[in-house]
C-alpha positions as CSV (number, residue, x, y, z in Angstrom):
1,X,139.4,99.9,9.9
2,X,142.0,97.6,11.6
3,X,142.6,94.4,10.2
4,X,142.1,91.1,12.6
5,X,145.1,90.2,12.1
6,X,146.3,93.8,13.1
7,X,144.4,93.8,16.2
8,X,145.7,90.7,17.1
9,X,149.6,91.3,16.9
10,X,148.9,94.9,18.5
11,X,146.6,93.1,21.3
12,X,147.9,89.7,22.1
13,X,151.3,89.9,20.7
14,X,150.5,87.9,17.4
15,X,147.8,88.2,15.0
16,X,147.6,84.8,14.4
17,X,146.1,84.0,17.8
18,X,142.9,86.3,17.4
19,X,142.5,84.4,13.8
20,X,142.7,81.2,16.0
21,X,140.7,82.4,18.5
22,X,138.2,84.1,16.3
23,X,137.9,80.6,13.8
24,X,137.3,78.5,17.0
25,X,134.4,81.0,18.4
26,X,132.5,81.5,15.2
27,X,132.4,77.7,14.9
28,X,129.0,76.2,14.4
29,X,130.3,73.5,16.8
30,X,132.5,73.0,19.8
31,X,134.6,70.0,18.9
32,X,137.1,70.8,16.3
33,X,140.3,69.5,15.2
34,X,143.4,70.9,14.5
35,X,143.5,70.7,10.5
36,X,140.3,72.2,10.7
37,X,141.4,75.2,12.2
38,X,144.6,75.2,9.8
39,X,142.1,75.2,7.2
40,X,140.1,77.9,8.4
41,X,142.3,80.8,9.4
42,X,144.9,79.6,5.8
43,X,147.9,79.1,8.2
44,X,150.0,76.2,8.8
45,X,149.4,73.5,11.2
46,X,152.6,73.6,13.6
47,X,151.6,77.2,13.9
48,X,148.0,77.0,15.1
49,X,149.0,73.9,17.5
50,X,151.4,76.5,18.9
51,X,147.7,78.9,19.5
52,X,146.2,75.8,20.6
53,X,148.3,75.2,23.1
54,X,147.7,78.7,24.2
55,X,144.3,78.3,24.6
56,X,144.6,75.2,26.5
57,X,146.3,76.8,28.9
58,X,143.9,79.6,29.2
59,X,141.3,77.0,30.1
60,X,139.5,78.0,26.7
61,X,140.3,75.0,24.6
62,X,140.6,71.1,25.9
63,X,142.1,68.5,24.4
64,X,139.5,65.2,23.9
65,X,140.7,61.8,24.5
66,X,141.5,60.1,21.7
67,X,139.4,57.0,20.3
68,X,141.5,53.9,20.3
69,X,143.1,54.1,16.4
70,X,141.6,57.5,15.8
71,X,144.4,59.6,14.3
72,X,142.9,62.7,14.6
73,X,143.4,65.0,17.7
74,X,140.2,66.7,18.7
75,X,139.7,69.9,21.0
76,X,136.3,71.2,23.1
77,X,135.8,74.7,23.7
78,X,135.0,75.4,26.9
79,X,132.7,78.2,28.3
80,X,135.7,80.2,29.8
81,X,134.6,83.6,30.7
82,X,137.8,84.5,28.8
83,X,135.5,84.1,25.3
84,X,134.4,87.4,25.9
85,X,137.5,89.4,25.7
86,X,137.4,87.7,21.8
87,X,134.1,88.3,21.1
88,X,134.7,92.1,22.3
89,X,138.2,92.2,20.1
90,X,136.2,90.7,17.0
91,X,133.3,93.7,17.4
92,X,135.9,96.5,16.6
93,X,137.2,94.3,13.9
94,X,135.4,93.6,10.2
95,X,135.7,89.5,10.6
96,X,136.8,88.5,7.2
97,X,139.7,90.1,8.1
98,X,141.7,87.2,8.3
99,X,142.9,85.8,5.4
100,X,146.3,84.7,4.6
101,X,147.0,87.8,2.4
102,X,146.9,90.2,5.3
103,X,150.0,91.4,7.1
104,X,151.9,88.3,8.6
105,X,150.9,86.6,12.2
């Protein structure tokens, strides 16, 4: 079986943006923030803002406004028709697959 983050370098040119992808879909909720998402797919933060930003542009991620003195950067997933091309990537795939011992993203 391919690993996610196999998939995701073969697929979308880096495996680290189906983990991204894949963390921000499964989540019970649709606000996030960044460090969360860090957190989740065991990769570091400048390198998820990078998939992040990616997603933005995709319309598949927004950026909330911040709270006046709230430090924390938080993101809405959308209901992009785009979602669907993950979820069809993450059936083929065995989920737990991304962990930060597979191959590098």
């Amino acid at each position: 079986m391919i690993s996610g983050y196999e998939l995701g370098d073969v697929l979308f040119g880096r495996g680290l943006r189906l983990a991204v992808a894949a963390w921000i879909r499964n989540s019970e909720s649709e606000l996030f923030f960044q460090s969360e998402v860090a957190k989740g797919v065991e990769y570091v933060q400048s390198a998820v803002s990078q998939e992040l930003n990616r997603l933005i542009a995709l319309g598949m991620v927004q950026k909330v406004p911040r709270s006046r003195g709230d430090r924390r950067q938080y993101y809405l997933r959308t209901n992009s028709q785009l979602w669907n091309i993950i979820d069809a990537a993450l059936e083929v795939i065995d989920e737990q697959s991304f962990t930060a011992t597979q191959s590098s993203p």
